[in-house]
MARFI-34182 format. One record per atom (N, C-alpha, C): atom name; x, y, z; residue in one letter. Coordinates in steps of 0.1 Angstrom, whole numbers. Each point is the difference from the previous one (the first is absolute). Layout:
BEGIN
<pt CA, <X, Y, Z>, a>
...
This chain:
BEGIN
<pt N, <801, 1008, 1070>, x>
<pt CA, <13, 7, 1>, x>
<pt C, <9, -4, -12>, x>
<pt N, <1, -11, -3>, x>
<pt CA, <11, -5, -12>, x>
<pt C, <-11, 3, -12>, x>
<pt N, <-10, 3, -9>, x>
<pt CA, <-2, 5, -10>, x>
<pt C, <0, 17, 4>, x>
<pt N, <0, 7, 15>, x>
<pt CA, <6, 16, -3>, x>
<pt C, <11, 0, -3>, x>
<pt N, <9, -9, 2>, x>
<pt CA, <13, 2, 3>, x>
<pt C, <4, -5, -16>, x>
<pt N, <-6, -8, -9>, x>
<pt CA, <2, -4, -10>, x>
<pt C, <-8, 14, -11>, x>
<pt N, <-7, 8, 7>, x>
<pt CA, <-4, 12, -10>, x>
<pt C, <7, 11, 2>, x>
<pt N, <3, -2, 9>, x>
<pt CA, <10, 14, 5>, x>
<pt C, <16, -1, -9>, x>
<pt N, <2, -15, -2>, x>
<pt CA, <15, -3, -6>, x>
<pt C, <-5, 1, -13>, x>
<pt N, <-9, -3, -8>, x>
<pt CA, <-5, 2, -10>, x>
<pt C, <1, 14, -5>, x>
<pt N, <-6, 10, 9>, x>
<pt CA, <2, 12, 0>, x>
<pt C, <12, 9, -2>, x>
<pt N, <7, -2, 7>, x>
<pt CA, <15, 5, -3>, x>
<pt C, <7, -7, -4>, x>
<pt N, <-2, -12, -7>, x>
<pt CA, <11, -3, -14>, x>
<pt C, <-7, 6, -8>, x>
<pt N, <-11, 1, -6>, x>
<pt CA, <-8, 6, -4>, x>
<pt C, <4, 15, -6>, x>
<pt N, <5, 11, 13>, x>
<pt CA, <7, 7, 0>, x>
<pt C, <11, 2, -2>, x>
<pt N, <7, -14, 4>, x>
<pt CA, <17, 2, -5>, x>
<pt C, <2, -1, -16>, x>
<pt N, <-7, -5, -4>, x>
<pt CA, <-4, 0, -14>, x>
<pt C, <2, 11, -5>, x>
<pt N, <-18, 7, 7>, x>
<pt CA, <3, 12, -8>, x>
<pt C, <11, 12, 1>, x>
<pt N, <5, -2, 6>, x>
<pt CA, <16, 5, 5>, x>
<pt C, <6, -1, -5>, x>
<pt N, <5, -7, -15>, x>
<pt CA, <10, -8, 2>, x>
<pt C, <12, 9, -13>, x>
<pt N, <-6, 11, -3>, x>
<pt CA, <6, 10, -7>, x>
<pt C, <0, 15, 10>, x>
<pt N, <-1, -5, 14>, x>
<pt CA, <-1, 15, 10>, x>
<pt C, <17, 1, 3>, x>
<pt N, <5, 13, -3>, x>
<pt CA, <14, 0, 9>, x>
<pt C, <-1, -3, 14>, x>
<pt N, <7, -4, 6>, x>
<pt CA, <6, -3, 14>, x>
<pt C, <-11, -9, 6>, x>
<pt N, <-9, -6, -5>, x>
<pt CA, <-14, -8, 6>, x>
<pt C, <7, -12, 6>, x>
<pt N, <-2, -5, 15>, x>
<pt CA, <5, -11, 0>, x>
<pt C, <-14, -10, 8>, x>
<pt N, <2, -16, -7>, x>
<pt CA, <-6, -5, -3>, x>
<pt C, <-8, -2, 19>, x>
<pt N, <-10, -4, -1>, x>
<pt CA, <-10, -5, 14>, x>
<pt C, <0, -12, -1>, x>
<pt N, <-3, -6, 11>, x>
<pt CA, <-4, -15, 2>, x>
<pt C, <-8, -3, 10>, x>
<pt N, <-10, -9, 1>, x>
<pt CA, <-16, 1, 15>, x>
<pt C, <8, -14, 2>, x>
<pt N, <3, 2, 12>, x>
<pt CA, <0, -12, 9>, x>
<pt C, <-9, -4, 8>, x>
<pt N, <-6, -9, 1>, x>
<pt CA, <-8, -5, 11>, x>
<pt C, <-6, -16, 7>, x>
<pt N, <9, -6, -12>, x>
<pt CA, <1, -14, 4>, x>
<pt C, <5, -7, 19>, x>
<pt N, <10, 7, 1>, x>
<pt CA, <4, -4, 12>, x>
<pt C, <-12, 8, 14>, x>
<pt N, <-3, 13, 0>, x>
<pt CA, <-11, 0, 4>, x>
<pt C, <-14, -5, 2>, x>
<pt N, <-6, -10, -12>, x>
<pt CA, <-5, -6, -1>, x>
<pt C, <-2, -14, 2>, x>
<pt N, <15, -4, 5>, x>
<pt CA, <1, -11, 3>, x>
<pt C, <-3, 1, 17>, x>
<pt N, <4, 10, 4>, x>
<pt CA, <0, 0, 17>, x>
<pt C, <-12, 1, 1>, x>
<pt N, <-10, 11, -8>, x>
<pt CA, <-10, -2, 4>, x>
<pt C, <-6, -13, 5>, x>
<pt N, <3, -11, -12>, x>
<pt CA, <-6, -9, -7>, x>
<pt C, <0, -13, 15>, x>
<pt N, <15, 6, 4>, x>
<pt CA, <5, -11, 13>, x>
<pt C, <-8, 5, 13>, x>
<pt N, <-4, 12, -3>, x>
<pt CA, <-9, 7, 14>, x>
<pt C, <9, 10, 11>, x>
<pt N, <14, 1, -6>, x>
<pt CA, <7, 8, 8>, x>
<pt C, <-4, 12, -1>, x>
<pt N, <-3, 8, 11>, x>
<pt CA, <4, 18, 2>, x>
<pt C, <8, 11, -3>, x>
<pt N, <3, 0, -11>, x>
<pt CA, <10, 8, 1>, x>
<pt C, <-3, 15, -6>, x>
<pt N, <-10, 5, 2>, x>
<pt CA, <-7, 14, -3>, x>
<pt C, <-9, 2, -9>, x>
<pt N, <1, -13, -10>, x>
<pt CA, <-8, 1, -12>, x>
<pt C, <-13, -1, 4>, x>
<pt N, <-11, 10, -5>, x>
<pt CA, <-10, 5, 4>, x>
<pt C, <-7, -3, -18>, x>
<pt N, <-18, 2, 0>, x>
<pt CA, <-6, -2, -1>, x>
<pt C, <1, 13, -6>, x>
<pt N, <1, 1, -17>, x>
<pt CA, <-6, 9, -10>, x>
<pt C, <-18, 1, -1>, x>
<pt N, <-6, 15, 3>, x>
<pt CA, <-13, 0, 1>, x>
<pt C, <-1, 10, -13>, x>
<pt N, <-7, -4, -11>, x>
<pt CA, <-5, 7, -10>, x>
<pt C, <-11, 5, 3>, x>
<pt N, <-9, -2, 6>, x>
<pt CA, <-15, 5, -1>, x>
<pt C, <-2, 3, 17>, x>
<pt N, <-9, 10, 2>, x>
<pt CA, <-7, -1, 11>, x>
<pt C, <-5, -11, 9>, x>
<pt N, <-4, -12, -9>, x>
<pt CA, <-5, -8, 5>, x>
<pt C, <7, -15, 7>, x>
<pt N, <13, 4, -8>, x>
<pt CA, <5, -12, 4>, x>
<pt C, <7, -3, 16>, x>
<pt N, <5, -11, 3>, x>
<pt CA, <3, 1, 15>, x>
<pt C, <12, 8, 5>, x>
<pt N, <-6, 7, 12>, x>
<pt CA, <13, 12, 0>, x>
<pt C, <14, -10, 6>, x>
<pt N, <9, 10, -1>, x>
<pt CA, <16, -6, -2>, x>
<pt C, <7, 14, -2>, x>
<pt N, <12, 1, 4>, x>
<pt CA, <9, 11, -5>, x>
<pt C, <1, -5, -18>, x>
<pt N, <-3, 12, -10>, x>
<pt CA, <5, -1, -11>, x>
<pt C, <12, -2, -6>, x>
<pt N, <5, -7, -1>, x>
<pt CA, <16, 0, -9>, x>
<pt C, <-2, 5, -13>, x>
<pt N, <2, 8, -10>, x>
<pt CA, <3, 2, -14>, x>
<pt C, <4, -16, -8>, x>
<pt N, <-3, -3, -10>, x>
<pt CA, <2, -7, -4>, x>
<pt C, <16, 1, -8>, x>
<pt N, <0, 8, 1>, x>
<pt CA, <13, 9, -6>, x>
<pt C, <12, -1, 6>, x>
<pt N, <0, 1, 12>, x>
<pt CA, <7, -3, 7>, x>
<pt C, <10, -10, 0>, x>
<pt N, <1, -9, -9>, x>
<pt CA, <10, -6, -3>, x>
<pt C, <5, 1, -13>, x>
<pt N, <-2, 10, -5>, x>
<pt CA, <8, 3, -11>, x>
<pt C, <14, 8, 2>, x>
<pt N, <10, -5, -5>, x>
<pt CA, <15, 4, -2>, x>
<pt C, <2, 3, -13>, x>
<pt N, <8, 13, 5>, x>
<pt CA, <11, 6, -11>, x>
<pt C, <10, -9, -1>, x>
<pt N, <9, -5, -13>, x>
<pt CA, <9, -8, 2>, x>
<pt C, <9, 9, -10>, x>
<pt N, <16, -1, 7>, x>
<pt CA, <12, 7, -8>, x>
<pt C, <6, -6, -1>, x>
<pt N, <-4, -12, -10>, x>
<pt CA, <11, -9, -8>, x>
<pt C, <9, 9, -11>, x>
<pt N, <11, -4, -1>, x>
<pt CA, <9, 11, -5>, x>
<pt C, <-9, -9, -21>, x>
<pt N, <3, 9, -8>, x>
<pt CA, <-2, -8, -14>, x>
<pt C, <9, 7, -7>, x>
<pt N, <11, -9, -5>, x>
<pt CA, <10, 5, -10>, x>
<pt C, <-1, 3, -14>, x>
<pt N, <-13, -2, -2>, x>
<pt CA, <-4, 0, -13>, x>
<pt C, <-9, 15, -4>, x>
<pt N, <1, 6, 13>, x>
<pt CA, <-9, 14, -5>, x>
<pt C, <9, 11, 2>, x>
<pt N, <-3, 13, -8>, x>
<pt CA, <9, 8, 10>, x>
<pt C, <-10, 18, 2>, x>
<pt N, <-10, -7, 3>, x>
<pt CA, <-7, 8, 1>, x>
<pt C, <-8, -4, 18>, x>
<pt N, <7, -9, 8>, x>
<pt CA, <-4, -3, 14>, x>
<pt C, <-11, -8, 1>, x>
<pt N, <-6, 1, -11>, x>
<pt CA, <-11, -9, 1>, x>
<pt C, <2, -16, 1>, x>
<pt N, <-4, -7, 10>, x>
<pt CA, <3, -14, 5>, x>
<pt C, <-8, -9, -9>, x>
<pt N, <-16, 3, -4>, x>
<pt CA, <-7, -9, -4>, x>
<pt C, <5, -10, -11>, x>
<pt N, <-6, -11, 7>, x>
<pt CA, <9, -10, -14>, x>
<pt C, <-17, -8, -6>, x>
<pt N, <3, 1, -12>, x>
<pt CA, <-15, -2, -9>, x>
<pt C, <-6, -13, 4>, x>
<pt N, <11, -11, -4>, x>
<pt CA, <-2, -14, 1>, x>
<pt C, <-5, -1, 15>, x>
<pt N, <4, -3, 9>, x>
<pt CA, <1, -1, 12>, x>
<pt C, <-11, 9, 4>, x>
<pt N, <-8, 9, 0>, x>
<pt CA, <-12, 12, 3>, x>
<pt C, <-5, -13, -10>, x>
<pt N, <-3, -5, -12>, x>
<pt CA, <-10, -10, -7>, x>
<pt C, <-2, -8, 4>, x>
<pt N, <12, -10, 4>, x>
<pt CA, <-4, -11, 10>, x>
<pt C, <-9, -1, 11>, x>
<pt N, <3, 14, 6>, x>
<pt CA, <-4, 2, 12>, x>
<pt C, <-18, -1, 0>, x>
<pt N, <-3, 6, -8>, x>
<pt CA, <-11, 1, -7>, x>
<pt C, <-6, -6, -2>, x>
<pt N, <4, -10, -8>, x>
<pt CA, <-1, -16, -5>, x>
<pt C, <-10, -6, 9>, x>
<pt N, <16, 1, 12>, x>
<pt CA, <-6, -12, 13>, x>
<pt C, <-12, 5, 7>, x>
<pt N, <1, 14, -1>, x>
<pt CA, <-6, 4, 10>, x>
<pt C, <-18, 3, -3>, x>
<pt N, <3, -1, -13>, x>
<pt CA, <-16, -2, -8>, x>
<pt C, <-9, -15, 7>, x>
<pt N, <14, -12, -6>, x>
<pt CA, <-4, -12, 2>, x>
<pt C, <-5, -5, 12>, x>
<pt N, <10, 6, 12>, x>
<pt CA, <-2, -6, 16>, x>
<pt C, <-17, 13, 5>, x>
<pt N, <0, 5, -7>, x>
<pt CA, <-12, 14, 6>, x>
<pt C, <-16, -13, -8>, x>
<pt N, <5, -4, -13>, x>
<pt CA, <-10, -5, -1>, x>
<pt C, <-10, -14, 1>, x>
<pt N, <17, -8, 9>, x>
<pt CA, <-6, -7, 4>, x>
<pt C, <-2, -2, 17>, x>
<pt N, <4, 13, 1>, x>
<pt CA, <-7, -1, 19>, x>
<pt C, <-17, 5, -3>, x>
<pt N, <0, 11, -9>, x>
<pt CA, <-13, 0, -2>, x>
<pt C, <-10, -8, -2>, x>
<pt N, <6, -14, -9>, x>
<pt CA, <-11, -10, -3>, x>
<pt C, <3, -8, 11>, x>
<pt N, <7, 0, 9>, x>
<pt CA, <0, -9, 11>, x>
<pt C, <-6, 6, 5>, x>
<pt N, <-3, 10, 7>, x>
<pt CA, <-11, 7, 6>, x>
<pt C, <-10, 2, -6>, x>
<pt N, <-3, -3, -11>, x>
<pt CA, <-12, 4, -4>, x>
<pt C, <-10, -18, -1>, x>
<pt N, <11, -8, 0>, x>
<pt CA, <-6, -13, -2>, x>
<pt C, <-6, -9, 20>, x>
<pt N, <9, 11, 9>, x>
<pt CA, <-5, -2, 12>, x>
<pt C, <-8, 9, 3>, x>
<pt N, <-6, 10, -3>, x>
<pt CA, <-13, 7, -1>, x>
<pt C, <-9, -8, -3>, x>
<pt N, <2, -5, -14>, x>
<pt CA, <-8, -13, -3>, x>
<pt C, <-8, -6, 7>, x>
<pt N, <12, -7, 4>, x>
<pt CA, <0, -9, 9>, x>
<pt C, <-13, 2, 15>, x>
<pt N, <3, 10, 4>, x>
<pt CA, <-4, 6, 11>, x>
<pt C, <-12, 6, -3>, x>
<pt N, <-8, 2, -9>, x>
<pt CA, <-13, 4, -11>, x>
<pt C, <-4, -17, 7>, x>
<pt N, <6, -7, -8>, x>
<pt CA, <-10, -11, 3>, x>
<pt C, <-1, -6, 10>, x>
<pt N, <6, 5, 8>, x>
<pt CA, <0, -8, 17>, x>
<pt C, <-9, 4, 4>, x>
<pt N, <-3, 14, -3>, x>
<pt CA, <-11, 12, 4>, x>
<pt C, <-14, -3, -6>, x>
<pt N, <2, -4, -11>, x>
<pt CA, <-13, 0, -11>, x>
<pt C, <-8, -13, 7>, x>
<pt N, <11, -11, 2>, x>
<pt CA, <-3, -16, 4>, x>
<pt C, <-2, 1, 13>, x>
<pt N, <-1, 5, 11>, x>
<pt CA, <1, 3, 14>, x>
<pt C, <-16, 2, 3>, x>
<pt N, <-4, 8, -11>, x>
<pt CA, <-14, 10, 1>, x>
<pt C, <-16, -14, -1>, x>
């Protein structure tokens, strides 16, 4: 869930970007940290089980999207309505490159991991 949720924010900064000369575009932001944490604690609270494939274990779908927000920060510096601010959409970017790549090698180094439990087991 936290690398969808780290592609999905990737995605629409991504977008806010390319936005960033659109009249009246105002900027998005994917939240999903705090949902992730309940998951994380085991509480209930609706969050359901994204199914991409046929195969996977059924669950109600959530969109992964679904926690994306429009945000109407006022910006004094445009006068064309457009919210996006460059710096701050780059940062975002930044981090969100960094933290996506290293859940991936954290997951990829417990896959590893789990190869050889498997491999050594046999």
């Amino acid at each position: 869930m936290a690398l969808d949720g780290l592609s999905v924010r990737q995605r629409v900064t991504a977008n806010n970007i390319a936005n960033i000369d659109t009249p009246g575009y105002k900027t998005q932001r994917v939240s999903f940290e705090s949902q992730l944490r309940r998951a994380l604690r085991g509480s209930d609270d609706g969050l359901t089980l994204f199914k991409t494939d046929t195969d996977h274990l059924s669950g109600s779908a959530d969109e992964p999207t679904a926690f994306v927000q429009t945000t109407h920060q006022p910006n004094d510096l445009r006068n064309d309505a457009n919210n996006v601010d460059i710096d701050l959409e780059m940062t975002t970017l930044a981090e969100t490159t960094l933290r996506y790549q290293a859940l991936a090698q954290l997951a990829g180094s417990k896959f590893a991991s789990l190869r050889s439990i498997v491999r050594d087991s046999r």
